[in-house]
C-alpha positions as CSV (number, residue, x, y, z in Angstrom):
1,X,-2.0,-26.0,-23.4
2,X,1.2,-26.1,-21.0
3,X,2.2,-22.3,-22.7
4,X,-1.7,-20.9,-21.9
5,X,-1.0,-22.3,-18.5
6,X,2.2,-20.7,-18.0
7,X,0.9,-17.7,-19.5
8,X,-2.1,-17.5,-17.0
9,X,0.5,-18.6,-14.6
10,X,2.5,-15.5,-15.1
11,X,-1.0,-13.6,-15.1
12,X,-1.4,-14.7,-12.0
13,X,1.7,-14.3,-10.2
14,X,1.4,-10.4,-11.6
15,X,-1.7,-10.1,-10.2
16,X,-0.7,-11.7,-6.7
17,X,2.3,-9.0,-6.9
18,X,0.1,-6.2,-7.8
19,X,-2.1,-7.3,-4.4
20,X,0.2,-9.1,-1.9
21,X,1.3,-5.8,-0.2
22,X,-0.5,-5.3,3.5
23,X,1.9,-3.0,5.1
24,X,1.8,-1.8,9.0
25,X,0.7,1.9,9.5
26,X,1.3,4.3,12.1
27,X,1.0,8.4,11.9
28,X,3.7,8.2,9.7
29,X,3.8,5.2,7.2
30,X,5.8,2.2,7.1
31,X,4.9,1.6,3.6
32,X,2.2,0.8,1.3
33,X,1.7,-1.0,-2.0
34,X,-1.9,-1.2,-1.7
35,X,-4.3,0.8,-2.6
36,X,-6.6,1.9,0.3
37,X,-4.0,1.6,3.0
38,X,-3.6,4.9,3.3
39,X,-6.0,7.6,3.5
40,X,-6.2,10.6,5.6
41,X,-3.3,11.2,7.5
42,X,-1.3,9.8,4.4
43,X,1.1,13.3,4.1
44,X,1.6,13.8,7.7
45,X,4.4,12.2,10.3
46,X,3.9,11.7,14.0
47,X,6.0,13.1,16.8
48,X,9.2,12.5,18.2
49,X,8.8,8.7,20.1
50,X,8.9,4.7,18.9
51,X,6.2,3.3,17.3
52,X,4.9,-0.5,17.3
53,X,2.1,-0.8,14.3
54,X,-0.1,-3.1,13.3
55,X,-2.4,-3.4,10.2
56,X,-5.0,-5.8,9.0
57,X,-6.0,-6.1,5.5
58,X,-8.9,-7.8,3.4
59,X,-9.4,-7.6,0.1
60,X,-11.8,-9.3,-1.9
61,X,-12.0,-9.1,-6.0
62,X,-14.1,-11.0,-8.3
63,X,-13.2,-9.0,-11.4
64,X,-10.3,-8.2,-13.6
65,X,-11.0,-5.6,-16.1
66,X,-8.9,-4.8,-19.7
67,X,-6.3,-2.4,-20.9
68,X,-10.3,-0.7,-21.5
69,X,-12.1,-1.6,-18.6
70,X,-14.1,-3.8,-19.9
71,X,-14.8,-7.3,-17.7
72,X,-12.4,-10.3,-18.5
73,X,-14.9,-13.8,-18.1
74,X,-12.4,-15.7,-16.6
75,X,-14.2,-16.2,-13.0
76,X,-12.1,-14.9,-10.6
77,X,-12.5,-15.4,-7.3
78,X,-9.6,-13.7,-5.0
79,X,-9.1,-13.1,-1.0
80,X,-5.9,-11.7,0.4
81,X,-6.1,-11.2,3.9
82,X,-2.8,-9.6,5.3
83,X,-1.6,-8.8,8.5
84,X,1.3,-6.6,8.6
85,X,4.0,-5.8,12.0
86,X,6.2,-2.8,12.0
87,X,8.3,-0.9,13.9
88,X,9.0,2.5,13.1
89,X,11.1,5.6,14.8
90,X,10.3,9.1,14.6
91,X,13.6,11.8,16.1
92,X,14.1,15.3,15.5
93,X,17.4,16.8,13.5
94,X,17.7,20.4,13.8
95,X,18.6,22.6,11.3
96,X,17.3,20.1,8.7
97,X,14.0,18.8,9.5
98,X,11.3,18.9,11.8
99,X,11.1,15.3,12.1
100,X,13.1,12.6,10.5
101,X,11.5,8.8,10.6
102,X,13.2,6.1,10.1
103,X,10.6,2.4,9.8
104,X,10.9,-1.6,8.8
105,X,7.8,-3.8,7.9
106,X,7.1,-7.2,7.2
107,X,3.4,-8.7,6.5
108,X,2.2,-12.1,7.1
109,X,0.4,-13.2,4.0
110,X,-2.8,-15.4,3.1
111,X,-3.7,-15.3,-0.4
112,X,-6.5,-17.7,-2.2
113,X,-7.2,-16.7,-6.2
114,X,-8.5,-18.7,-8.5
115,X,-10.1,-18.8,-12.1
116,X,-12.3,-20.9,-13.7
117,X,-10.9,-19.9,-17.3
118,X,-8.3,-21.3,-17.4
119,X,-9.1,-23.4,-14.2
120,X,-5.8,-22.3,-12.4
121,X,-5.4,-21.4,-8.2
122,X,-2.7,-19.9,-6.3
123,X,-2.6,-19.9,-2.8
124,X,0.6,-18.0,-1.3
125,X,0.6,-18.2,2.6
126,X,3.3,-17.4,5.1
127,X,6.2,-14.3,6.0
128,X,5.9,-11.5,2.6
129,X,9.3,-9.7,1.7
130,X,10.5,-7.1,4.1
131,X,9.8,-3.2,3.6
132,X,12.5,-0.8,4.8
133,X,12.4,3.1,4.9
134,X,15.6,4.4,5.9
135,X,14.9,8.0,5.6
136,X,11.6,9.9,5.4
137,X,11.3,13.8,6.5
138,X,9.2,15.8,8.0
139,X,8.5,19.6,8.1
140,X,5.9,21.6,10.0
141,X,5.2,25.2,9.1
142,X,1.8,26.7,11.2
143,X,-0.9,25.0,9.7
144,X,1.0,22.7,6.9
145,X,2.8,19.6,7.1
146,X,5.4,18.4,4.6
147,X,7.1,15.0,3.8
148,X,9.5,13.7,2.1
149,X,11.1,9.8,1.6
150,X,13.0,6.7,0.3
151,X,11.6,3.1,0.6
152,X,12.5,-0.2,-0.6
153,X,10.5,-3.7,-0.8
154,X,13.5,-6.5,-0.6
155,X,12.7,-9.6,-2.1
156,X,13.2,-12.0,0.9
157,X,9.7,-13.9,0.9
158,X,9.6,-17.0,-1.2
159,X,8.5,-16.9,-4.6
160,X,7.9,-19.1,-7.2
161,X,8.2,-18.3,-11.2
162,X,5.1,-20.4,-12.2
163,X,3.0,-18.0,-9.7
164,X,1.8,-20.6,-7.4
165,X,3.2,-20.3,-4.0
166,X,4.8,-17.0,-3.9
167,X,4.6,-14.5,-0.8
168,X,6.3,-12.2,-2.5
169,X,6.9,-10.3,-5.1
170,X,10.5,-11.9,-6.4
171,X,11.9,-8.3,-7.0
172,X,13.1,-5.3,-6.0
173,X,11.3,-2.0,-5.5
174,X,12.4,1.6,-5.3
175,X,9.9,4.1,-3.5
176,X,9.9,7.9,-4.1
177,X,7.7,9.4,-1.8
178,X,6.2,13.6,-1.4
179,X,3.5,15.0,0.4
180,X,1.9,17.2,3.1
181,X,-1.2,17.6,5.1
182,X,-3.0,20.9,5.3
183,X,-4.9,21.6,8.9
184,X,-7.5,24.3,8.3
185,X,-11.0,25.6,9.0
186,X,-12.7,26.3,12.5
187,X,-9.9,25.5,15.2
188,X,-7.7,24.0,12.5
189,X,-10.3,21.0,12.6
190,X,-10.2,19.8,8.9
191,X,-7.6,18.5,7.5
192,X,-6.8,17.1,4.1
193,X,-3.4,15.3,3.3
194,X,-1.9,14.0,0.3
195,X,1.1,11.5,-0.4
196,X,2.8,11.3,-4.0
197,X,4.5,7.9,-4.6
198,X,6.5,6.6,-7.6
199,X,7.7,3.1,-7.5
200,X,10.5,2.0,-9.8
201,X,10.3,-1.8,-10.2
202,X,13.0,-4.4,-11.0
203,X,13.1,-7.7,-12.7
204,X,11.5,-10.5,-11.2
205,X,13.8,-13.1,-9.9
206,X,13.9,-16.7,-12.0
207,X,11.8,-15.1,-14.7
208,X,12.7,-12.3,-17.2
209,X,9.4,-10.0,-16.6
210,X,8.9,-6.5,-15.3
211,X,6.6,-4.6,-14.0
212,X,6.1,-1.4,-15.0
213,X,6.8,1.7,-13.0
214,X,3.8,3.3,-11.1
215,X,2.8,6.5,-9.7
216,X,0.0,7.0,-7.1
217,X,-1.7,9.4,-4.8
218,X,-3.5,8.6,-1.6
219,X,-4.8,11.0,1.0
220,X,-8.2,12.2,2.3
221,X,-9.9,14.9,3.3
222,X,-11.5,14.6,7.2
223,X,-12.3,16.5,9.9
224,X,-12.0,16.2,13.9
225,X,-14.7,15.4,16.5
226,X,-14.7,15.8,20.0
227,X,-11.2,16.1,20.0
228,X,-10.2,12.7,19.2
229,X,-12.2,11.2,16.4
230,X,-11.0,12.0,13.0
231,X,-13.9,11.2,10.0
232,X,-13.5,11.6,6.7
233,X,-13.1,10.2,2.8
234,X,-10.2,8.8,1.9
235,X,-9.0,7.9,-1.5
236,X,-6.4,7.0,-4.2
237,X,-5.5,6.4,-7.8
238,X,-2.2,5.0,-9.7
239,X,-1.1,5.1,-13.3
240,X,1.2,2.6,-14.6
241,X,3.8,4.7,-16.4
242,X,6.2,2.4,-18.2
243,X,5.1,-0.8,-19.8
244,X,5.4,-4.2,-18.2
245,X,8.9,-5.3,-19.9
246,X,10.3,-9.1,-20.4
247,X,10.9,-12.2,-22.4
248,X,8.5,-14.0,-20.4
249,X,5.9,-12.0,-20.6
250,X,2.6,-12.8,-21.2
251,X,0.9,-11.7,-24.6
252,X,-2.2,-10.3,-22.9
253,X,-0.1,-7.8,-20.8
254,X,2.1,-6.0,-23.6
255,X,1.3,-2.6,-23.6
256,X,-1.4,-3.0,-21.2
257,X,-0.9,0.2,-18.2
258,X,-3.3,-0.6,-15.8
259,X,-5.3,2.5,-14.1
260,X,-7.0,2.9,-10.4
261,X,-9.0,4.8,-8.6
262,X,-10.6,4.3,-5.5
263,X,-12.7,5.9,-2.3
264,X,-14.5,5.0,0.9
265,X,-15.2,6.1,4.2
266,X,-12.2,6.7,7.1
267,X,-12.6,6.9,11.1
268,X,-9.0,7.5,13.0
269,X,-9.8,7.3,16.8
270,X,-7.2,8.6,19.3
271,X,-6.9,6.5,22.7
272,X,-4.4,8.5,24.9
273,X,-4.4,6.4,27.8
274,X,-3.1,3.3,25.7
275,X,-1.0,5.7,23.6
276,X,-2.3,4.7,20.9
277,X,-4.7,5.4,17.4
278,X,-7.5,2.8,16.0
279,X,-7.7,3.5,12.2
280,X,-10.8,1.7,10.1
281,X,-11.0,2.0,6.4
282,X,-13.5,0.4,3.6
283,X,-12.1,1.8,0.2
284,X,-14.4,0.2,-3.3
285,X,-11.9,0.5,-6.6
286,X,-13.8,2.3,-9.2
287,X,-13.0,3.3,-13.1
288,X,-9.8,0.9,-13.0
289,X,-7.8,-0.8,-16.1
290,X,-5.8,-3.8,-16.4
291,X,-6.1,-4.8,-12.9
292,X,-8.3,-6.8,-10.5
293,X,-11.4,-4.4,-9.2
294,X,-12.4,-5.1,-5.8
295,X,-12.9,-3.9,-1.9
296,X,-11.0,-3.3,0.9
297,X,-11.5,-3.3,5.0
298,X,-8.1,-2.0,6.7
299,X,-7.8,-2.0,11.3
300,X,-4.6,-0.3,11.7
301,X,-3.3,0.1,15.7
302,X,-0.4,2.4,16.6
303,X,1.3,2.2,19.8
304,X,3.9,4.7,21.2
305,X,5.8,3.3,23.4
306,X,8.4,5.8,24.2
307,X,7.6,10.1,23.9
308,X,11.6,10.7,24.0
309,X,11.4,12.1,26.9
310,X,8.7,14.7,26.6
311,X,5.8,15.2,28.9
């Protein structure tokens, strides 16, 4: 009984990792582990001027699915409501890049899963680990936008081997990203963007598992009203591309890759005045594997609080 418990503990903390990853958004990103919090402006960076950003995420899942897709009956009930602050800077460097950005993130976290079989409950709450991106840049060329970056998720939130009480994830994370955004159609008023991702994962502190390495895709395609509403469909998918790795691990996740795809409804609303942009997302995970399948509401607020000097 206390091995089944320790393996659904580990189940659990996995699962917590996989989904405890709220991250602020502005223009340009300042990071994202999960799905749905980014979506049409995804391969696009703002202008030259300091961001403030701030991003509020629900997620709601009463499902886990197999390695096939098919329902696991273990009654799972899981909330993660995540609100994340971030500051992030956006400079020109001639010769090289349009833009380069430069952005630092940390989310507070409140998490409440539980399943009735086994009966087991973890309830994180409190500061998640710190997202930096040194370097991410930008290129503009008529009517496309390219990007390009390096981030890292620092373990510096508390976690807890058993899966209990974490915030965080209790590793280290390498992120690879490459994208653009394509501006097109009367006036240059759609637009569809695009970001590539692949995260390289480390070994979980205090416990010998690892996940495996990821890639993913989020974007959207939309297209602007009245000159300051952007509408469209944004969505996503990942693929697990290594296997989960460990002593530790549990026996239900060897050679399990878990699969996602995703897609909902986007409005971005421009506020000049306040400097700012309003962002509303609802994103519904559909065809996944080996993961939780569930909803998700994002509000994201932007802020510019200095143009560089430009008019």
């Amino acid at each position: 009984m206390g091995r089944r418990r320790r393996a659904s503990a580990v189940i659990a903390s996995l699962v917590v990792a996989m989904l405890v990853a709220g991250r602020a958004r502005a223009q340009q990103q300042v990071g994202h582990k999960a799905l749905g919090t980014l979506g049409l402006q995804a391969g696009s960076q703002a202008p030259v001027g300091l961001y403030l950003v701030d991003q509020l995420v629900y997620y709601h899942s009463n499902e886990v699915v197999d390695r096939n897709g098919h329902p696991i009956p273990i009654g799972l009930n899981l909330d993660l409501l995540a609100n994340t602050f971030g500051v992030a800077a956006s400079l020109e460097l001639p010769h090289i890049a349009t833009y380069v950005n430069a952005s630092v993130g940390v989310p507070i976290v409140d998490l409440n899963a539980s399943t009735q079989n086994p009966r087991l409950s973890v309830q994180p709450r409190g500061i998640g680990d710190l997202f930096i991106q040194p370097l991410k840049l930008g290129w503009r060329r008529g009517p496309l936008e390219f990007v390009a970056g390096y981030s890292l998720d620092a373990p510096t939130a508390s976690f807890d081997a058993e899966g209990s009480t974490d915030q965080g994830r209790g590793q280290w994370t390498h992120e690879f990203s490459l994208g653009g955004t394509l501006h097109f159609g009367p006036g240059k008023s759609l637009n569809l963007s695009a970001l590539t991702t692949f995260d390289i994962y480390g070994t979980k502190l205090g416990i010998d598992v690892r996940r495996g390495d990821t890639l993913q895709v989020q974007g959207g395609l939309g297209a602007m009203a009245f000159g300051f509403v952007n509408l469209g469909v944004a969505g996503y998918a990942l693929w697990q591309v290594t296997d989960y790795g460990g002593s530790a691990l549990a026996a239900e996740l060897r050679g399990a890759r878990d699969v996602a795809y995703g897609v909902g409804p986007e409005m971005d609303l421009a506020v000049p005045p306040l400097l700012g942009q309003l962002t509303l997302r609802y994103t519904q995970d559909v065809a996944d594997r080996a993961r939780p399948v569930g909803h998700m509401v994002v509000i994201g607020w932007v802020a510019r609080v200095w143009n560089g000097g430009r008019r």
